[in-house]
C-alpha positions in Angstrom: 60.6 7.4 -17.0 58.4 9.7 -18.7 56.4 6.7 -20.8 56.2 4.9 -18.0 54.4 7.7 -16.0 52.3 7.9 -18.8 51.8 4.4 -18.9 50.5 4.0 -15.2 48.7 6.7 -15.2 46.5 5.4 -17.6 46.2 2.1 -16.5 44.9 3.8 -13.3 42.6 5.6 -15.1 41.3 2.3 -17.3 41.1 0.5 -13.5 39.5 2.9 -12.2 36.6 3.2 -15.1 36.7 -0.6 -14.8 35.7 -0.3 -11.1 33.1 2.0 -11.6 31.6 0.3 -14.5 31.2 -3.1 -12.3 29.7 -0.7 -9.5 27.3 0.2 -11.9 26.5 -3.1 -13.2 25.9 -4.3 -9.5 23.3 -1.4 -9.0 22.0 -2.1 -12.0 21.0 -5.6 -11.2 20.1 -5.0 -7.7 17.7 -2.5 -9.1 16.7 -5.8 -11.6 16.1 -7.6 -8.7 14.0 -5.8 -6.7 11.6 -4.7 -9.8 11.2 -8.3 -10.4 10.1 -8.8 -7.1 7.8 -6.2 -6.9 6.5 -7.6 -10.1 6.0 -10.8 -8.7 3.3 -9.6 -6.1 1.8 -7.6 -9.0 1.4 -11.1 -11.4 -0.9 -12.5 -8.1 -3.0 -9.3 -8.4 -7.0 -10.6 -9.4 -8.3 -8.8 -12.8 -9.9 -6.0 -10.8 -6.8 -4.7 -9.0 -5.0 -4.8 -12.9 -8.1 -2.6 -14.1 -8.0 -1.0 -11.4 -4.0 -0.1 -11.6 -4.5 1.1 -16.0 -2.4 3.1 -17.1 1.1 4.9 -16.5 2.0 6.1 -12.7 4.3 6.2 -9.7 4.4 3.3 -7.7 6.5 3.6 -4.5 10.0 3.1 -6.0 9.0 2.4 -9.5 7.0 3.6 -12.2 4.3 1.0 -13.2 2.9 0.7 -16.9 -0.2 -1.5 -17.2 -2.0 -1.7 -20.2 -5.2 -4.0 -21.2 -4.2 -5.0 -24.7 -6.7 -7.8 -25.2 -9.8 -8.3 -23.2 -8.1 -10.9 -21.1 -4.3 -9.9 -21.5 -2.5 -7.5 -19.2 0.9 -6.0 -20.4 2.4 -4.4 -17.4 6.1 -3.0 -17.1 8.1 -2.0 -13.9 10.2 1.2 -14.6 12.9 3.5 -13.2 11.2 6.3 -11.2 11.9 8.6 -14.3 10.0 6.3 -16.6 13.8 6.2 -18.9 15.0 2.6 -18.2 12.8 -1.1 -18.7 13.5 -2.9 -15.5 11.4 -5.7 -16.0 8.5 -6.9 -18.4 5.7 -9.3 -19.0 2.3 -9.9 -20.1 -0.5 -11.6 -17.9 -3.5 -13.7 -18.6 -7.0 -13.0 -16.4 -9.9 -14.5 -17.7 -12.6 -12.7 -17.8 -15.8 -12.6 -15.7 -18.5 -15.0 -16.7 -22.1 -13.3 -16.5 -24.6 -15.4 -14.6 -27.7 -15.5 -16.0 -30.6 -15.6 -13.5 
């Protein structure tokens, strides 16, 4: 009796880690989700609201990264809040402003 009370009391234990680590998981993606979405409006953003947005700051639920590494590449990263955890990624393309010579 003992070893078996031993027994299901771990395999509680192991279910209930299991349980919490797919509740994780599921946050985890949701969180995935809704950073790539945000960074789906961001991508339609013209070259002036990129250069405009350089650098590292809050934005609403996120923490937004966007950095000018070429003259007409944008790398810009979606965050946690805290700036810890990656959500999403990518690098964008703007070309750049033609001058018009009168």
């Amino acid at each position: 009796m003992t070893i078996l009370g031993i027994v299901s009391t771990s395999l509680v234990a192991y279910v209930h880690e299991c349980i919490r680590s797919v509740e994780r998981t599921r946050d985890y993606e949701a969180k995935v989700r809704s950073a790539s979405a945000y960074l789906d409006k961001i991508a339609l953003w013209p070259r002036e609201d990129l250069d405009r947005h350089l650098g590292d700051r809050p934005s609403g639920s996120w923490r937004l990264t966007i950095q000018r590494v070429q003259p007409t590449l944008y790398d810009v990263t979606v965050l946690e809040p805290t700036g810890a955890i990656v959500l999403v990624h990518t690098v964008l393309f703007r070309e750049e402003k033609k001058l018009s010579h009168n």
